[in-house]
KOLFIZA-530207 format. One record per residue: residue number from 1; residue in three letters; x, y, z of N, C-alpha, C in turn. Coordinates in nm, 2 decimals. Atoms other than C-alpha are relative to their C-alpha. Layout:
BEGIN
LUMMI loba nuba n_east n_north   n_up ca_east ca_north  ca_up c_east c_north   c_up
LUMMI  NUM  Ala      X       Y      Z       X        Y      Z      X       Y      Z
...
# end
This chain:
BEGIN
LUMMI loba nuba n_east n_north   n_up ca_east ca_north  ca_up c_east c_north   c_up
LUMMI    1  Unk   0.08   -0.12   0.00    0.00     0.00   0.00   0.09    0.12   0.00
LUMMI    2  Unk  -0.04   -0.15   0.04    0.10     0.36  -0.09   0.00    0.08   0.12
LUMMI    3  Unk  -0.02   -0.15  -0.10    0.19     0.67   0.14  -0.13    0.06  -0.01
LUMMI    4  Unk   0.11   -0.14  -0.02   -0.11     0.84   0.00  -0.11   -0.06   0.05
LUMMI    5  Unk   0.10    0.07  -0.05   -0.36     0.53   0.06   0.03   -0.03   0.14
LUMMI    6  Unk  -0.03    0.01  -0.16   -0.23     0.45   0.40  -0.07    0.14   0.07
LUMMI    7  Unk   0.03   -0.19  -0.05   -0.31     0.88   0.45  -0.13   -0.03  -0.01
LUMMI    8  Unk   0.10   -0.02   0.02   -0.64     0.82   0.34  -0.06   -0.08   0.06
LUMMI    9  Unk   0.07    0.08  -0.07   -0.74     0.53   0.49   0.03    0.06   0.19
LUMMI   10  Unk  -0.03   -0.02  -0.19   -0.59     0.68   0.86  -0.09    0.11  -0.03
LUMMI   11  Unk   0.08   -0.10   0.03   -0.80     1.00   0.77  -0.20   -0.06   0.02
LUMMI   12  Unk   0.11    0.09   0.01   -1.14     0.74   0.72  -0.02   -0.05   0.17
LUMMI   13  Unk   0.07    0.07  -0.14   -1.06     0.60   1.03   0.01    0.07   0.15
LUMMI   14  Unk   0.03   -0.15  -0.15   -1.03     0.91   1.25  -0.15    0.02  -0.04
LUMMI   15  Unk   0.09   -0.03   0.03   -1.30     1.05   1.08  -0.18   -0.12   0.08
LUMMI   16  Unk   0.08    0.09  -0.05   -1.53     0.70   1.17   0.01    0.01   0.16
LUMMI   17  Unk  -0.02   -0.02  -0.17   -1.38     0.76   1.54  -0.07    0.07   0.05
LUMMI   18  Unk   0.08   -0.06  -0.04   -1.56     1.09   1.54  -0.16   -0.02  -0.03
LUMMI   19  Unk   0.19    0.03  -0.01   -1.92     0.95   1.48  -0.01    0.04  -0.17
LUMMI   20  Unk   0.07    0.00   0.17   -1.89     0.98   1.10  -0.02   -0.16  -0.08
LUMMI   21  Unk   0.04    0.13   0.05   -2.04     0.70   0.87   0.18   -0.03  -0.07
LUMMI   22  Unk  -0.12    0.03   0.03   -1.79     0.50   0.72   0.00   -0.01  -0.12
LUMMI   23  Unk   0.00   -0.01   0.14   -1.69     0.53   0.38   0.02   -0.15  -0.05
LUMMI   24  Unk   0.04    0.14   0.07   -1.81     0.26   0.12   0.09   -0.09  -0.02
LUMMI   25  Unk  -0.06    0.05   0.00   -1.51     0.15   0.04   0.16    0.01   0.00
LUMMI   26  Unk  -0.16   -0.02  -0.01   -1.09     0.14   0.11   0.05   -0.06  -0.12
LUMMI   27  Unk  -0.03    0.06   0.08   -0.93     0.10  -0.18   0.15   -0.08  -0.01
LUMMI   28  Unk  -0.10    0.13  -0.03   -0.65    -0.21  -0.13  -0.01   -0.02   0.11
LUMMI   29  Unk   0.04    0.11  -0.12   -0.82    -0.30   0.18  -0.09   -0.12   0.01
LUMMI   30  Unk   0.05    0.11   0.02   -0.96    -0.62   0.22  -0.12    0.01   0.10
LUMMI   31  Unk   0.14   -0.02  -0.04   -1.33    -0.68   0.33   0.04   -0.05   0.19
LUMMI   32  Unk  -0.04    0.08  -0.18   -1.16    -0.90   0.70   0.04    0.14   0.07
LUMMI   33  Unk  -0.08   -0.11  -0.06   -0.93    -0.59   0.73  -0.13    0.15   0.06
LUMMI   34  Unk   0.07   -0.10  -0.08   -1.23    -0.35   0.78  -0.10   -0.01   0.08
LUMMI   35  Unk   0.09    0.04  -0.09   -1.45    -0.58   0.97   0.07   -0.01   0.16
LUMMI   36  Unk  -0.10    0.00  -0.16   -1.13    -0.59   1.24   0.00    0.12   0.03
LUMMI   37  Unk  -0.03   -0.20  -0.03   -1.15    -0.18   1.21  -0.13    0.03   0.11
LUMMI   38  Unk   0.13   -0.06  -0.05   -1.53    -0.21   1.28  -0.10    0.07  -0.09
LUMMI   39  Unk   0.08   -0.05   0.13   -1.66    -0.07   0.94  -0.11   -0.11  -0.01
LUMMI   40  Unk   0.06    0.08   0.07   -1.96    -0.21   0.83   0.04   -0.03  -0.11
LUMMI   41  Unk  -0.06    0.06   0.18   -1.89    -0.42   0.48  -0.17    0.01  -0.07
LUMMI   42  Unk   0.14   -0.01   0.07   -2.30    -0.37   0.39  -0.06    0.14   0.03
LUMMI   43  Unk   0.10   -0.14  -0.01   -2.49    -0.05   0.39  -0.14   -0.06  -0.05
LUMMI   44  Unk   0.14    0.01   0.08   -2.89    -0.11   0.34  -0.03    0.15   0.02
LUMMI   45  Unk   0.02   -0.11   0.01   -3.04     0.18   0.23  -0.15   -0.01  -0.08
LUMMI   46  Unk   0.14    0.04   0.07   -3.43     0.22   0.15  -0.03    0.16   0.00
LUMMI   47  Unk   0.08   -0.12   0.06   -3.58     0.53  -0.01  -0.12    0.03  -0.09
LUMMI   48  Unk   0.13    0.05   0.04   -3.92     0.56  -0.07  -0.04    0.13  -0.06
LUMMI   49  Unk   0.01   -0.11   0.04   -4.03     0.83  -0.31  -0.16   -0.04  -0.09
LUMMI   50  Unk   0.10   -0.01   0.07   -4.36     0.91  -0.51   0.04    0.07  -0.09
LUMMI   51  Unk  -0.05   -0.09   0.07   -4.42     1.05  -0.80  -0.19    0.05  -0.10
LUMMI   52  Unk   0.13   -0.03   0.05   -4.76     1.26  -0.89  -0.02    0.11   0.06
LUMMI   53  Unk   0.01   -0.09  -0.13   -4.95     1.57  -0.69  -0.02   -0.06   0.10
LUMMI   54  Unk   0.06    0.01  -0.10   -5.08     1.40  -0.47   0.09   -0.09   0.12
LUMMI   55  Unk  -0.04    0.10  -0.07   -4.90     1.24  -0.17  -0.07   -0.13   0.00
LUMMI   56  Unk   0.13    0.15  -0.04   -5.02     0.86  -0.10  -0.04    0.01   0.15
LUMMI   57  Unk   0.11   -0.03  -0.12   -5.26     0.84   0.17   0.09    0.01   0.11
LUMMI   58  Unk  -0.08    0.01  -0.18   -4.98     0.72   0.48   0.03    0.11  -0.05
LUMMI   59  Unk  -0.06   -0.11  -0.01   -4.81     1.05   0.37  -0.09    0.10   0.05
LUMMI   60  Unk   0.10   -0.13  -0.01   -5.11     1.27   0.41  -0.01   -0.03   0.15
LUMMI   61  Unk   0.04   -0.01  -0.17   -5.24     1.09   0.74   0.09    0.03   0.09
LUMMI   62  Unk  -0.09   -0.06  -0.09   -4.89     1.18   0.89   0.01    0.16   0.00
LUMMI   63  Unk  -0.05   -0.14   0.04   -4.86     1.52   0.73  -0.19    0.05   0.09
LUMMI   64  Unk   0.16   -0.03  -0.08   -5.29     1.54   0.92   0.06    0.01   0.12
LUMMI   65  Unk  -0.04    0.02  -0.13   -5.12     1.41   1.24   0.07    0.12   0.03
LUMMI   66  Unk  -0.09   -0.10  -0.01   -4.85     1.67   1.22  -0.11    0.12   0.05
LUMMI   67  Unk   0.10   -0.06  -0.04   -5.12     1.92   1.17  -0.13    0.01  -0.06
LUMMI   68  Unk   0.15    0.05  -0.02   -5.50     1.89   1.20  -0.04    0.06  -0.17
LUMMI   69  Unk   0.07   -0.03   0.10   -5.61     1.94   0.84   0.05    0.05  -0.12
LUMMI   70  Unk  -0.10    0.00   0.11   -5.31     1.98   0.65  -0.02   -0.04  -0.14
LUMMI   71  Unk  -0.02    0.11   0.15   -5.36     1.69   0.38  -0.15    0.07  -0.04
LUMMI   72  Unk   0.12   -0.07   0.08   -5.74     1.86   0.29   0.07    0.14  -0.05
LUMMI   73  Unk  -0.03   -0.11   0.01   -5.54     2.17   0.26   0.12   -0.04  -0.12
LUMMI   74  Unk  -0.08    0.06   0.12   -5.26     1.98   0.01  -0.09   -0.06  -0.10
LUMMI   75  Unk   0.10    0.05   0.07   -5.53     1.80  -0.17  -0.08    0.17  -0.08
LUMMI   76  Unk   0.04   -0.12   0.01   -5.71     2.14  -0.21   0.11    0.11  -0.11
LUMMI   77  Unk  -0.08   -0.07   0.10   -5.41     2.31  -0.35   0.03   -0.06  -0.14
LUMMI   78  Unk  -0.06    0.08   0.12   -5.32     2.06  -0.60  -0.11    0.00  -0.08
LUMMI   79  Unk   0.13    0.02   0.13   -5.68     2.06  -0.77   0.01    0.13  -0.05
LUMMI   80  Unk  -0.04   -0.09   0.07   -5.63     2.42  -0.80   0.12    0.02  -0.07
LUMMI   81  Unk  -0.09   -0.06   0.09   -5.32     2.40  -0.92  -0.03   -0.08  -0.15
LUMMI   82  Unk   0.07    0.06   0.13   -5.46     2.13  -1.18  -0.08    0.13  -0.08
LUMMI   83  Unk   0.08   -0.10   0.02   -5.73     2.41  -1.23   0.08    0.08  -0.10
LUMMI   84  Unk  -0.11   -0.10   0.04   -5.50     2.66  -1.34   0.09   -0.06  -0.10
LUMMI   85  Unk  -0.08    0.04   0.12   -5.27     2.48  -1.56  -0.11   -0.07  -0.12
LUMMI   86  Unk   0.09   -0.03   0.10   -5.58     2.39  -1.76  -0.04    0.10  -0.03
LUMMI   87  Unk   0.06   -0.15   0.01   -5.67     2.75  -1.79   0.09    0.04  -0.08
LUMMI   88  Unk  -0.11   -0.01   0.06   -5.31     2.80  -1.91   0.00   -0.04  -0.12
LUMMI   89  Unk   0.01    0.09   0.13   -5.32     2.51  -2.16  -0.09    0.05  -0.10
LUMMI   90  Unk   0.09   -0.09   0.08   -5.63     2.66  -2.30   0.03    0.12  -0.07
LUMMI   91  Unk  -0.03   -0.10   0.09   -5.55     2.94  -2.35   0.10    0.04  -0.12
LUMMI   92  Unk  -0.11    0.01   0.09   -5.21     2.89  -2.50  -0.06   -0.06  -0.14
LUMMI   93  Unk   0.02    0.06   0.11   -5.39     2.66  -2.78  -0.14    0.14  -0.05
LUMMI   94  Unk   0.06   -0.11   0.09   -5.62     2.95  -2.82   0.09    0.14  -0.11
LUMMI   95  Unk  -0.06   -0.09   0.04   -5.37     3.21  -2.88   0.08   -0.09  -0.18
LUMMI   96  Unk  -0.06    0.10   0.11   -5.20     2.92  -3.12  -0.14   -0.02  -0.15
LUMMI   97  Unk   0.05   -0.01   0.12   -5.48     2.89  -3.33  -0.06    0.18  -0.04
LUMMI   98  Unk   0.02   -0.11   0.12   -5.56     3.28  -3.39   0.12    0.04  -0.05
LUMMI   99  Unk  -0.11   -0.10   0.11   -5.20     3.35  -3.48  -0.01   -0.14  -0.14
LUMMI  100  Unk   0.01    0.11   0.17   -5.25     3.01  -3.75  -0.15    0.11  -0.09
LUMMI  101  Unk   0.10   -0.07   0.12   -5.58     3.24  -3.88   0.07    0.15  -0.03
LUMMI  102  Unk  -0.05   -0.14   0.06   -5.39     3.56  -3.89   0.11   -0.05  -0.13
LUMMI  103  Unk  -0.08    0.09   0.12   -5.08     3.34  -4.07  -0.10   -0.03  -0.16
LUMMI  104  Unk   0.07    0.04   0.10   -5.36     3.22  -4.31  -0.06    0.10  -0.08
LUMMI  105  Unk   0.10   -0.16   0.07   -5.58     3.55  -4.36   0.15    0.06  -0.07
LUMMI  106  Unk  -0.13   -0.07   0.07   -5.19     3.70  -4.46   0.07   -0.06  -0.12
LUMMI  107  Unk  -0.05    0.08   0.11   -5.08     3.41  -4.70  -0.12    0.02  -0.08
LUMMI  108  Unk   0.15    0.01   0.09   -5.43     3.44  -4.84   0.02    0.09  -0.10
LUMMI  109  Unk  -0.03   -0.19   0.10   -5.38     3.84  -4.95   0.14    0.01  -0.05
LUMMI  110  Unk  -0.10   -0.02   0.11   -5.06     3.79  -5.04   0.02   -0.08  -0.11
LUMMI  111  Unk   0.01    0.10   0.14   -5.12     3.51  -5.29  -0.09    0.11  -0.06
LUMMI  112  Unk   0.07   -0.07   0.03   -5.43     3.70  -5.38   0.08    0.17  -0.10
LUMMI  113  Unk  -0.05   -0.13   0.02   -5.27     4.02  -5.41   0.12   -0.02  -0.16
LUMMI  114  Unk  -0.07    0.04   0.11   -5.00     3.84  -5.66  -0.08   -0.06  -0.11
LUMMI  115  Unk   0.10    0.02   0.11   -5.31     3.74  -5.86  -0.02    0.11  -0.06
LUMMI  116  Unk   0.04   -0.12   0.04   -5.41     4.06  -5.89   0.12    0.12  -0.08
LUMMI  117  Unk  -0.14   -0.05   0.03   -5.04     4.18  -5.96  -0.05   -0.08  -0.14
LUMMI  118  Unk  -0.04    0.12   0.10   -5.04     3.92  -6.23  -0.10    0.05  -0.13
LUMMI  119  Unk   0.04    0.01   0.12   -5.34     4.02  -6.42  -0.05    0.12  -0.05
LUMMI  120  Unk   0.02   -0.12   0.09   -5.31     4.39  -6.46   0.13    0.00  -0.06
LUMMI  121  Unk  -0.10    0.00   0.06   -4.98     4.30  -6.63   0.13    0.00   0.06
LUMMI  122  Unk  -0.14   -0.01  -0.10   -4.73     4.32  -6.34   0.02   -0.19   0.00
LUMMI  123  Unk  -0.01    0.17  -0.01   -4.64     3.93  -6.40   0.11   -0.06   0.10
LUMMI  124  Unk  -0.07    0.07  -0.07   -4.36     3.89  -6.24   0.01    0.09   0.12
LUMMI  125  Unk   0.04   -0.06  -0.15   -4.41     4.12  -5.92  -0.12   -0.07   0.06
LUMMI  126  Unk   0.11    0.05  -0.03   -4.74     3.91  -5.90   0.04   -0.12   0.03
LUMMI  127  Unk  -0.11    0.14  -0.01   -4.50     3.55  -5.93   0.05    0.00   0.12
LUMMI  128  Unk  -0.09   -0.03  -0.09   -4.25     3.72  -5.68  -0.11   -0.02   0.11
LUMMI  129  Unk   0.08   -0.03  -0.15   -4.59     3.81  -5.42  -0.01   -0.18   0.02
LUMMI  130  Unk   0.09    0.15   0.05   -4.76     3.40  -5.53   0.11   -0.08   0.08
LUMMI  131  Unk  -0.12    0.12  -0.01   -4.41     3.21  -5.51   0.05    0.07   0.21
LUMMI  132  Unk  -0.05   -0.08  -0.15   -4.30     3.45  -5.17  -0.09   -0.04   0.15
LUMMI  133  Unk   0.08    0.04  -0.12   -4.58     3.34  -4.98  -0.03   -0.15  -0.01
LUMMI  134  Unk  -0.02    0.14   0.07   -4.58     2.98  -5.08   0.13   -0.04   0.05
LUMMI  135  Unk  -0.12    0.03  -0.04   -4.23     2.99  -5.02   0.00   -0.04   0.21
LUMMI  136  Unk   0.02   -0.03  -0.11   -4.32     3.11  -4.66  -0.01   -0.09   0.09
LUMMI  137  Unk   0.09    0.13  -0.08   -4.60     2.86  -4.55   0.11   -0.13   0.00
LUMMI  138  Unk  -0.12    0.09  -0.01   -4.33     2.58  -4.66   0.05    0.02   0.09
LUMMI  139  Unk  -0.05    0.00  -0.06   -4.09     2.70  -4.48  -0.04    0.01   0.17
LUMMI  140  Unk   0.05   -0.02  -0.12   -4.27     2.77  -4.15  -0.05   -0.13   0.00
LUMMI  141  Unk   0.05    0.18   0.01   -4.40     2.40  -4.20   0.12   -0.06   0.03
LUMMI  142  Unk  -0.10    0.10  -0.06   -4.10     2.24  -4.18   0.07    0.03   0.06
LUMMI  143  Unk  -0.03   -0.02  -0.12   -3.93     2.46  -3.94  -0.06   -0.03   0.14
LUMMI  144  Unk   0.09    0.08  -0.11   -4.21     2.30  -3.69   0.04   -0.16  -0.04
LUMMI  145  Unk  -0.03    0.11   0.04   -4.14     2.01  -3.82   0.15   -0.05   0.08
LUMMI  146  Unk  -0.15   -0.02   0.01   -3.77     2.02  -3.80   0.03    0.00   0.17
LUMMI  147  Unk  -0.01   -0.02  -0.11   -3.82     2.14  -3.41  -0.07   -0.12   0.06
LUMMI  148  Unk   0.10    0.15  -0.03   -4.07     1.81  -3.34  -0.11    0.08   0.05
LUMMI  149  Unk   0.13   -0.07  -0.06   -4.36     2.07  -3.26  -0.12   -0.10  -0.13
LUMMI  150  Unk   0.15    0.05   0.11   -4.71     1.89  -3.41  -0.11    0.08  -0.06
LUMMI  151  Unk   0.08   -0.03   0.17   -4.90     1.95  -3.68  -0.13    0.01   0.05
LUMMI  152  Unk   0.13    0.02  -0.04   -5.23     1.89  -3.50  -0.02    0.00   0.16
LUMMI  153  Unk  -0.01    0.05  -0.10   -5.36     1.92  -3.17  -0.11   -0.13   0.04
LUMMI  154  Unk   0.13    0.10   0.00   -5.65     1.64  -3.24   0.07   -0.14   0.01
LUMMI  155  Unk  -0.09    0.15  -0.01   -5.35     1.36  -3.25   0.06    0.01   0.13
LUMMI  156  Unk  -0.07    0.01  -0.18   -5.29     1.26  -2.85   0.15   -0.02  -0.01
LUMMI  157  Unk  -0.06    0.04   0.01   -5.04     1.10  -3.02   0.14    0.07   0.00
LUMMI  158  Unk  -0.07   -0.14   0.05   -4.84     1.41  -3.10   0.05    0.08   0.16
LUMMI  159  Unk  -0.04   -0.05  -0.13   -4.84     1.55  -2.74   0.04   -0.02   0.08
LUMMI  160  Unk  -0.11    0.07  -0.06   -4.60     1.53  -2.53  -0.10    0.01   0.13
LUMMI  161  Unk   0.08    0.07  -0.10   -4.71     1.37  -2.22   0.04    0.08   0.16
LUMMI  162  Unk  -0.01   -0.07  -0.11   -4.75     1.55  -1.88   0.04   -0.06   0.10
LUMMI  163  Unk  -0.06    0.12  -0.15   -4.62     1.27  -1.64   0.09    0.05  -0.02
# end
């Protein structure tokens, strides 16, 4: 063994002297050698986690015990906050579909507008407006594309999932 592992392991086992846990493991020490020190050679370790708003019930009846009416008052917040991120969602898909009718009402008049360019003789300022907005919608199509944003919001399949 090394000068610097020797240092580290006497460092581990002061440290363990003062009421600290013992580190996982010595490296070129053998499993005998730290059961003669007094190291545990197993650690269990259980960590119990959820994953949703809602705590599971033993969590609430403790967090009730603690204080009297707590978990109605967690339960209570979490539907409002449900509440509210529906309100959110909503509206965001509102805003999303009037800028797709403004996008549409503007490609409209400008194709239009290039028709009308076109057949008082301005042909290719009318092409330029036709092809320019055409060009547009493409591109704004497969730049969503391109980002993985969907195309629809009528396909579940398409939305990314709120878990």
């Amino acid at each position: 063994m090394d000068e610097r592992t020797r240092k580290r392991d006497a460092y581990a086992v002061a440290a363990v002297a003062r009421g600290a846990a013992a580190p996982r493991a010595f490296p070129g020490a053998e499993e005998r050698e730290l059961e003669e020190l007094g190291f545990p050679t197993a650690i269990h370790r259980e960590v119990e986690a959820f994953l949703g708003p809602i705590p599971q019930p033993e969590v609430l009846r403790e967090y009730d015990h603690v204080l009297p009416g707590l978990a109605e008052r967690i339960v209570a917040w979490t539907e409002n906050e449900a509440d509210h991120r529906r309100t959110v969602e909503r509206s965001l898909v509102q805003l999303s579909w009037g800028g797709l009718w403004v996008a549409f009402v503007l490609a409209l008049a400008t194709i239009l507008g290039g028709m009308v360019l076109a057949w008082y003789g301005r042909s290719v300022a009318g092409v330029v407006g036709i092809v320019g907005a055409l060009a547009g919608l493409v591109i704004v199509f497969l730049a969503g594309r391109i980002r993985g944003m969907p195309d629809g919001f009528d396909d579940p399949a398409a939305k990314p999932s709120a878990s």
